[in-house]
VOGU-3710 file (C-alpha; in Angstrom, 3 decimals, decimal comma):
1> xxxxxxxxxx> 84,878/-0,353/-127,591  83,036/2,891/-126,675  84,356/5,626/-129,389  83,482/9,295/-130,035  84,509/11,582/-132,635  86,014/8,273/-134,321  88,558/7,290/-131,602  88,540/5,328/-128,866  87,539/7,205/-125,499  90,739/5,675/-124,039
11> xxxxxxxxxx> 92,413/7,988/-126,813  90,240/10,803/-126,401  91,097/10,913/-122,876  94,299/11,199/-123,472  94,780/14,045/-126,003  92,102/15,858/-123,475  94,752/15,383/-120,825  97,921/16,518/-123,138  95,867/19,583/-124,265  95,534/19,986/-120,653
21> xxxxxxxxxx> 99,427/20,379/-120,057  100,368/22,221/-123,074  97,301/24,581/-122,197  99,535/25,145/-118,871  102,491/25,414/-120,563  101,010/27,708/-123,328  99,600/30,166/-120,451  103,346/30,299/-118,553  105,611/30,126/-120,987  103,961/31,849/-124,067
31> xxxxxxxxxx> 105,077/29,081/-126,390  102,436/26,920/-127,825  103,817/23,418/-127,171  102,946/22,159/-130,761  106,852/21,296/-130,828  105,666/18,584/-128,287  102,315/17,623/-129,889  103,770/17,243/-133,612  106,224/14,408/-132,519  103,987/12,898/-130,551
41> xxxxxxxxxx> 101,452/12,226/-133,031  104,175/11,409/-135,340  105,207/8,401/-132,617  101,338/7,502/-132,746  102,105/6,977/-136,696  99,572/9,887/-137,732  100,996/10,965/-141,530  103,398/13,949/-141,588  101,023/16,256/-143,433  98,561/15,218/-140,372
51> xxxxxxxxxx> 100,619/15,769/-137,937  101,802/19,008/-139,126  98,664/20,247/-140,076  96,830/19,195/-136,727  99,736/20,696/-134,698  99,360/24,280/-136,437  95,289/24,331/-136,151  96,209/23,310/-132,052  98,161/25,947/-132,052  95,386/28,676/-133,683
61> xxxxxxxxxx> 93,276/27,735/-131,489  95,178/27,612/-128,403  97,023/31,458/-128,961  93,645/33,249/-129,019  93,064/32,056/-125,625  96,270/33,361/-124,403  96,456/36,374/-126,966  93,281/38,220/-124,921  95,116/37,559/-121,658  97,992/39,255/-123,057
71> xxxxxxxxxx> 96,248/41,671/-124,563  94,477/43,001/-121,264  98,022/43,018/-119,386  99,160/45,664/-122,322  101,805/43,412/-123,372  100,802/43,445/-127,313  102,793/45,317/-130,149  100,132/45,521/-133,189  102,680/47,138/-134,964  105,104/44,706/-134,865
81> xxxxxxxxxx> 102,597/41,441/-135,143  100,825/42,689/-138,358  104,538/43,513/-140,077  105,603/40,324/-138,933  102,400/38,650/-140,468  103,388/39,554/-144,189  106,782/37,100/-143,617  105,698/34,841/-141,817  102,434/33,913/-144,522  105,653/33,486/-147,070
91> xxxxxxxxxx> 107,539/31,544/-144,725  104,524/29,302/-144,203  103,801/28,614/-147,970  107,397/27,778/-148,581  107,328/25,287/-145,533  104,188/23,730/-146,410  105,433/23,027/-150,528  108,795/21,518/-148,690  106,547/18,852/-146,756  104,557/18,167/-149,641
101> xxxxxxxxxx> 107,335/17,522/-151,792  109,607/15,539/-149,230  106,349/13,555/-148,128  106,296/12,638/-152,221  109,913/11,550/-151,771  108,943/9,388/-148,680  111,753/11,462/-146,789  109,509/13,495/-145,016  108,976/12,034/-141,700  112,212/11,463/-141,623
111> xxxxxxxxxx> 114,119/14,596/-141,964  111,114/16,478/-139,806  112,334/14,312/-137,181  115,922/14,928/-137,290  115,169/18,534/-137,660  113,399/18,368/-134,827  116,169/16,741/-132,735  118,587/19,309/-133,407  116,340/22,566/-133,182  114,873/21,266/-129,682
121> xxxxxxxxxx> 117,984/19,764/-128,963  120,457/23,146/-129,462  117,289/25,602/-127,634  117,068/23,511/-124,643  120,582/22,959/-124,577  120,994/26,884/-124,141  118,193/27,477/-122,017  119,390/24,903/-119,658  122,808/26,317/-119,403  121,329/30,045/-119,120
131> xxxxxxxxxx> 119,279/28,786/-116,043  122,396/26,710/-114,494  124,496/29,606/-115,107  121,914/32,256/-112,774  122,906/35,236/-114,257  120,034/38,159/-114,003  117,176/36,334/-115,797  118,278/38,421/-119,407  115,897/35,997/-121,739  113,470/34,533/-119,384
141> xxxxxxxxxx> 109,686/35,224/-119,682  108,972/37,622/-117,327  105,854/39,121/-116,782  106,196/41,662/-113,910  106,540/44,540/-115,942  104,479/47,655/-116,429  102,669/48,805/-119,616  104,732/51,948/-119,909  107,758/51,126/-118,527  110,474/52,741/-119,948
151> xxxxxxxxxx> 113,081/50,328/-121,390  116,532/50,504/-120,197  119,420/49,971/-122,964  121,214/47,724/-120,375  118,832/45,151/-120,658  119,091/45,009/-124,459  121,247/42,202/-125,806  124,605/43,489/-127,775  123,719/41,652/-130,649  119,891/43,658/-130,907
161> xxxxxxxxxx> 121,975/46,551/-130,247  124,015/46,114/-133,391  121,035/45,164/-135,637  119,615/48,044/-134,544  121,859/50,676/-135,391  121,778/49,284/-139,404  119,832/52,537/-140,213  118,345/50,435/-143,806  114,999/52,388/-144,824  112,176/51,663/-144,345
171> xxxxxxxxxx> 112,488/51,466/-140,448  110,136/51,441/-137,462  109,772/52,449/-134,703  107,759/49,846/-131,649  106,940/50,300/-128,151  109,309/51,864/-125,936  110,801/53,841/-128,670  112,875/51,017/-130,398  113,851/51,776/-134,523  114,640/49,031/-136,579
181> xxxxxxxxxx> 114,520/48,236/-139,940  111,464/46,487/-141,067  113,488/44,315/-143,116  114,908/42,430/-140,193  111,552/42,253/-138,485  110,308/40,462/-141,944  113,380/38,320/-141,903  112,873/37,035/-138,268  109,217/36,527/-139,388  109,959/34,613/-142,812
191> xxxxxxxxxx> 112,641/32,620/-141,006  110,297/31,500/-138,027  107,189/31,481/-140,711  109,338/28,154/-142,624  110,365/26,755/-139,472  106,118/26,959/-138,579  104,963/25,311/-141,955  107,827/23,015/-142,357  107,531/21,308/-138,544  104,284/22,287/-137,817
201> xxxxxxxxxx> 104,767/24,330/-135,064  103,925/27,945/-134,283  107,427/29,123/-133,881  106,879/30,486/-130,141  109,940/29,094/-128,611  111,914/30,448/-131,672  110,668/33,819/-132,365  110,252/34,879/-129,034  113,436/34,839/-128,239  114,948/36,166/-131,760
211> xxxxxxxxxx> 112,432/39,350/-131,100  114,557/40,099/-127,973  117,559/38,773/-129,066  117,476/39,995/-132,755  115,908/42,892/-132,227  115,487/43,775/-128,766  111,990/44,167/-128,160  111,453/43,538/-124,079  110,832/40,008/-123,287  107,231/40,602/-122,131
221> xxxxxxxxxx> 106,399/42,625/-125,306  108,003/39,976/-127,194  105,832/37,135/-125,099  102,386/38,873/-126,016  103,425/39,640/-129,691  104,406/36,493/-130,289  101,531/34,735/-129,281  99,654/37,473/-131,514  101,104/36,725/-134,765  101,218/32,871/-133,687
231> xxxxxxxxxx> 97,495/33,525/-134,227  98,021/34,122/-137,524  100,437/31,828/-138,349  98,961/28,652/-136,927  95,372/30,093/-138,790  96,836/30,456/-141,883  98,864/27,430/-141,451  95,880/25,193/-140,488  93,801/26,641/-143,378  96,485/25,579/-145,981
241> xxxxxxxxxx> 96,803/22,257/-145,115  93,359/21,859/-144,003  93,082/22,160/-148,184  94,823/19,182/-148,561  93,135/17,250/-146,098  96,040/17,652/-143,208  94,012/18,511/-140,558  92,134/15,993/-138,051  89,546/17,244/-136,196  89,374/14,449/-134,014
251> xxxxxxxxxx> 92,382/15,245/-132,860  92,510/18,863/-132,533  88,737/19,362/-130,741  90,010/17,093/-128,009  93,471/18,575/-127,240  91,839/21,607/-127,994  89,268/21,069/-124,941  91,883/20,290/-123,076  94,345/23,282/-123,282  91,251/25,766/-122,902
261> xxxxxxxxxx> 91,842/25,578/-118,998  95,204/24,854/-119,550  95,917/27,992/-120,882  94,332/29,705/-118,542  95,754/28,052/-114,953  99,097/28,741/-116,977  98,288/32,384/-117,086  97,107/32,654/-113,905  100,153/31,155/-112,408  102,589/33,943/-114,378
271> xxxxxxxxxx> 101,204/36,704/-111,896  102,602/34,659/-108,948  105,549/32,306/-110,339  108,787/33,202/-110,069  109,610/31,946/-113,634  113,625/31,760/-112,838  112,204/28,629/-110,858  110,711/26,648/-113,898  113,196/28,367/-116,559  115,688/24,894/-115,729
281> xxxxxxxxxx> 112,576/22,569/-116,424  111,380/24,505/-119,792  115,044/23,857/-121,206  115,020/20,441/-119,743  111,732/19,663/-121,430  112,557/21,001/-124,592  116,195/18,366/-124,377  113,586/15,297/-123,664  111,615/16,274/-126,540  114,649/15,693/-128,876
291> xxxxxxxxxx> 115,462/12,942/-126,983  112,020/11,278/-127,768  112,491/11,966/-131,364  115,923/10,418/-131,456  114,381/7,832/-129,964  111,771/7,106/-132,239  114,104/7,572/-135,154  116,603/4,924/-133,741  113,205/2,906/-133,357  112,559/2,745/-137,000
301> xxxxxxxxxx> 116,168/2,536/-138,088  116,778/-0,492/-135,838  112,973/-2,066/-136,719  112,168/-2,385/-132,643  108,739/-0,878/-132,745  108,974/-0,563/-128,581  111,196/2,387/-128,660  108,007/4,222/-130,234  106,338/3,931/-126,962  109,072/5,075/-125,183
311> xxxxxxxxxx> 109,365/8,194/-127,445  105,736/8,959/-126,621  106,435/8,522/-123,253  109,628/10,661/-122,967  106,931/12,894/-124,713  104,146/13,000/-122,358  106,698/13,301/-119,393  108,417/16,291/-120,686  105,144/17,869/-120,484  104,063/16,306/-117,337
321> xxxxxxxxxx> 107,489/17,606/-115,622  106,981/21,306/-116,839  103,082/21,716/-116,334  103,653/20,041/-112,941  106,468/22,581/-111,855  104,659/25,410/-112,894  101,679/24,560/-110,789  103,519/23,314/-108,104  105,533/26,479/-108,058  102,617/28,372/-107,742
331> xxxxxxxxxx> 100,985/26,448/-104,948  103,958/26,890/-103,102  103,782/31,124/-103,639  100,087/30,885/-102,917  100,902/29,281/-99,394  104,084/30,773/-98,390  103,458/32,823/-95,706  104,294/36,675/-96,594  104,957/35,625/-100,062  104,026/38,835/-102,688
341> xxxxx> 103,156/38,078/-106,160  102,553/39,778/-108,283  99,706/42,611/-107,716  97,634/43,217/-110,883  96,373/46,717/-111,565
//
């Protein structure tokens, strides 16, 4: 059988064409999609510390493709990325020595997998019912905002409010005039930093959404800084297990290839989406991912080796379903007669 870079092409083809739709997904949603790739190779039967370490690199690479798109729309707090950095690199250590040392136990696939079930699992369970429930889009990734917009204390969440008003030195102050302390931003950033060396993910679809929640940084803001310190995180994440020999390149170059236009159909499609339309099928995605864990898990507990394949394709589907909305959606806006997206400066 024809192989290249040491896999089968049928193989190669196929990471090419899941890079392709987390590229998409990447681009939309600002979220790297490594929470996808991670328990898919670990349904292929890649090692944890593979898996994991693969995942991150994905994710480096991926994030400085959408980082410069950000970056040009204004939507970047340096401030905020390079304090979060100094966590997060603590966070990662600390979830990288966990793998190790569960992987000597033999545990580690294991409780990855149930951690995963339960992290996807509760997200998409609330950003399903925030999209059922239609309220005004608070929490959603939008990306029709101006630069210099001034930010209105409505749209901060009560909770961000609160944090915000613990006056414990040293604080900060970020775009649009928000003070908080820099001990919660290094919190959110050590807390997201384990989650991102212990699952091997990049912490996107966690930290985004603690930056506005937690601390109330607007959601587009929080979008482009996110993907900046996921930069960092999935670099320095990829470089310390590359040490131990946890990252595959045959893996990565592939998917990587594949989420290069990816990423950037994804961010084309934000500036003409309406993202309260594919907000339902990110949360749904996000509950079939945990399913397809669950899945697998019940696989190996009950020794039928067939639910494995189902897992991968719950997997694959998830992704499918979500990069398929998104362009979909923004067919539909491109042909709608009168339709106004939105108009880039």
């Amino acid at each position: 059988m024809f192989e290249l870079f040491g896999i089968s092409a049928g193989l190669l083809a196929m990471f090419v064409g899941f890079g392709l739709l987390i590229g998409v997904l990447f681009g939309f949603f600002g979220m790297g999609g490594s929470f996808l790739v991670t328990p898919a190779l670990l349904v292929m039967g890649y090692p944890s510390r593979v898996a994991v370490g693969s995942g991150l690199a994905f994710v480096f690479g991926t994030s400085v493709i959408a980082t410069l798109k950000h970056r040009d729309l204004g939507q970047v707090d340096y401030k905020l990325g390079v304090s979060m950095i100094i966590g997060t690199t603590v966070g990662l250590e600390v979830g990288k020595e966990i793998v190790l040392y569960l992987e000597e136990l033999g545990l580690a696939g294991n409780i990855i997998s149930v951690t995963y079930v339960l992290l996807l699992g509760g997200i998409g369970a609330f950003v399903t019912y925030e999209a059922l429930k239609g309220g005004d889009g608070d929490g959603g990734v939008s990306h029709d905002v101006e630069e210099d917009a001034e930010i209105n204390a409505d749209d901060i969440p009560e909770i961000a409010k609160k944090i915000q008003s613990y006056s414990l030195p040293p604080m900060i102050t970020l775009r649009g005039g928000i003070q908080v302390s820099l001990w919660m931003v290094l919190l959110v950033a050590f807390a997201t930093g384990l989650l991102s060396g212990f699952l091997g993910v990049g912490g996107g679809f966690i930290r985004m959404p603690a930056l506005f929640y937690l601390i109330g940084v607007p959601v587009p803001i929080a979008v482009g800084t996110d993907l900046f310190e996921i930069m960092f995180s999935g670099g320095i994440g990829s470089f310390l297990y590359a040490q131990s020999g946890g990252v595959d390149l045959s893996i990565v170059a592939p998917l990587l290839a594949g989420s290069a236009l990816g990423a950037r159909v994804g961010s084309a499609a934000t500036s003409i989406v309406n993202e309260d339309e594919i907000k339902i099928y990110f949360g749904l995605m996000l509950l079939l991912g945990a399913l397809a864990v669950a899945v697998r898990q019940a696989g190996n507990y009950l020794g039928m080796g067939v639910l494995d394949y189902v897992s991968l394709a719950l997997i694959l589907g998830s992704a499918l379903m979500v990069a398929g909305a998104v362009i979909y959606s923004a067919l539909k806006s491109i042909r709608a007669p009168g339709s106004a997206g939105v108009t880039a400066d």
